[in-house]
N, C-alpha and C positions, 0 to 999 in steps of 0.2 A: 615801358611796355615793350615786348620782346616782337617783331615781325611774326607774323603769321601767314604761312605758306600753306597753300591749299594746291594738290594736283589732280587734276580729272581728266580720270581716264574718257569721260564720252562727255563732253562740257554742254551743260543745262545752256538752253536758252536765255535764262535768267541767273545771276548768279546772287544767293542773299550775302546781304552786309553781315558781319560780326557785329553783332550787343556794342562787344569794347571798343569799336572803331567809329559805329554810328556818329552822327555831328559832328565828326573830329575832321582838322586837315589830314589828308592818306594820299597815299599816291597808288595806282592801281597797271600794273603789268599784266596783260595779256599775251602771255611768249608760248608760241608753240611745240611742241615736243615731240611731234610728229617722225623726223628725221635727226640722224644723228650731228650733223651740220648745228642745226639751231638745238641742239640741247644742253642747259644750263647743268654746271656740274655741282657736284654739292660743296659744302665750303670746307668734307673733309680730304675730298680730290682736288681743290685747285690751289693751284701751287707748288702742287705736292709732286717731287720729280725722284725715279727710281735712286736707291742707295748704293754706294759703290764702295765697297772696302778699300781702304786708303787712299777715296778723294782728297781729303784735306794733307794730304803729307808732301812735306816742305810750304806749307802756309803759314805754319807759326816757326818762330825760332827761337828756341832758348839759349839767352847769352852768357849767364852762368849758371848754377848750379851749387849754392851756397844757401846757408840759411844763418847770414847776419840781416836781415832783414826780418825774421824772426825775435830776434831781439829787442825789438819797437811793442813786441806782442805780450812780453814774459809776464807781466802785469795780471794779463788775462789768462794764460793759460794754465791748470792747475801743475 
């Protein structure tokens, strides 16, 4: 069962259970999102850091440049 995320804008005094989670072990977060401090990012923003054209250069290094290691392949390739 996939988490279920509920956000409200004006938070009810009471807040009902989901059907699917009733009787079940759950754990229950109350974070507020009032200020930009406490607000929780979504999981398509975190981690996620601007792209920079030619970060990675000189990370990898190619040592040669040959294709006899290719020949382990010929088998498979048409």
């Amino acid at each position: 069962m996939q988490p279920i995320r509920i956000i409200y804008d004006n938070t009810p005094d009471a807040i009902p259970v989901p059907e699917a989670l009733r009787h079940r072990k759950s754990e229950v977060i109350l974070w507020p999102l009032d200020d930009k401090e406490s607000a929780v990012e979504t999981s398509a923003e975190a981690g996620r850091r601007e792209r920079t054209p030619g970060s990675a250069r000189g990370k990898l290094t190619m040592i040669a440049e040959d294709d006899e290691h290719l020949d382990d392949f010929k088998d498979y390739m048409p």
